[in-house]
C-alpha positions in Angstrom: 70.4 0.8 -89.5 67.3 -0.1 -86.8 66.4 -3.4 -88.6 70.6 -4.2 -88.4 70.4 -3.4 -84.8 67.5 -4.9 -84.3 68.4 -7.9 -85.6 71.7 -8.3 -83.8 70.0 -7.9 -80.7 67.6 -10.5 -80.6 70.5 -12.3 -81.9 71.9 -12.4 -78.9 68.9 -12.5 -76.5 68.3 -16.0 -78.7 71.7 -17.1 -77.9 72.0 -16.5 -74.8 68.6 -17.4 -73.6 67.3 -14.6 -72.4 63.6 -14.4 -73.9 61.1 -15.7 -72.2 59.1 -18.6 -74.7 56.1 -16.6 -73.8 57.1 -13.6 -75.0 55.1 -12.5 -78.0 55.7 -8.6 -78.8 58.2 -7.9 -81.5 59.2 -11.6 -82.7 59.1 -13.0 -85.8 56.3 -15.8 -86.4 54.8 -14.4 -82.9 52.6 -12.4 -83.4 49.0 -11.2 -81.0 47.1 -13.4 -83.6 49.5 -16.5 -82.5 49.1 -15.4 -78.8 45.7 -15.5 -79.5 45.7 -18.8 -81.0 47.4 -20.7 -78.3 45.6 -19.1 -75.5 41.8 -20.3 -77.5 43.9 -23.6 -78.0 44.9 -24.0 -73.6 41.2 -22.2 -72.6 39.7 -25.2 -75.3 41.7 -27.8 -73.1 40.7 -26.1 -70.2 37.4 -26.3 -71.3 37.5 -29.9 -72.1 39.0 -31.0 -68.9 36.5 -29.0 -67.0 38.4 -26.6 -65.2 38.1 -23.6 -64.7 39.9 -20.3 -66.7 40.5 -16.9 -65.4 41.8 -14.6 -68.3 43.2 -11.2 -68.4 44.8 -9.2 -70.8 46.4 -6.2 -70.5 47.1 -3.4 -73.0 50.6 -1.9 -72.8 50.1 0.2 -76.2 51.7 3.5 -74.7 54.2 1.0 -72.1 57.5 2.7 -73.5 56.2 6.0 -73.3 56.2 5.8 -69.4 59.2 3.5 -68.9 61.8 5.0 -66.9 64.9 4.6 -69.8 67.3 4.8 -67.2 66.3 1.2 -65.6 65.8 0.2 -69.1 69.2 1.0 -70.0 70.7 -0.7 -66.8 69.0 -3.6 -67.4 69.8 -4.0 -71.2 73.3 -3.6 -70.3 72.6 -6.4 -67.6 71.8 -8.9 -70.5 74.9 -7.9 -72.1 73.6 -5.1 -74.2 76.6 -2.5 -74.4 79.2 -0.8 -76.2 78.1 1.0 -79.3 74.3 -0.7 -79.6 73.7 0.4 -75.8 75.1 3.9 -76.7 72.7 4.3 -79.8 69.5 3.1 -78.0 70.6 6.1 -75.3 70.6 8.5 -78.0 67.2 7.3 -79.6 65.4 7.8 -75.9 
């Protein structure tokens, strides 16, 4: 049932062009390796044109642990998440 829901829902974000290109986490054929990839790829650039690179990364491992589901919910619905979907994800917070 998760993979169904899942599926329709980044069926929609897809269609109505709502993820961001950068957006990594939880997409097929975008994983942390490719992140990684095209970051070395832009620093190499960077590198090459000399200029200067500031990196940061950020680990978010626990970030739905301490996300308030309320706002999440809100703003799911916002993208056009509702009806049954929106109802489940309630339940499964």
């Amino acid at each position: 049932m998760e993979i169904i829901d899942v599926s329709k829902i980044l069926d929609h974000l897809h269609a109505n062009n709502i993820l961001h290109t950068a957006q990594y986490g939880f997409l097929k054929y975008h994983s942390t390796t490719t992140n990684l990839l095209e970051c070395y790829n832009e620093w190499s650039v960077c590198i090459q044109d000399k200029n200067q690179t500031a990196v940061t990364y950020i680990d978010f491992h626990k970030a739905f642990d301490v996300v308030a589901h309320t706002k999440l919910m809100l703003r799911l619905s916002h993208y056009g998440i509702r009806g049954s979907v929106l109802e489940w994800l309630k339940k499964t917070f």
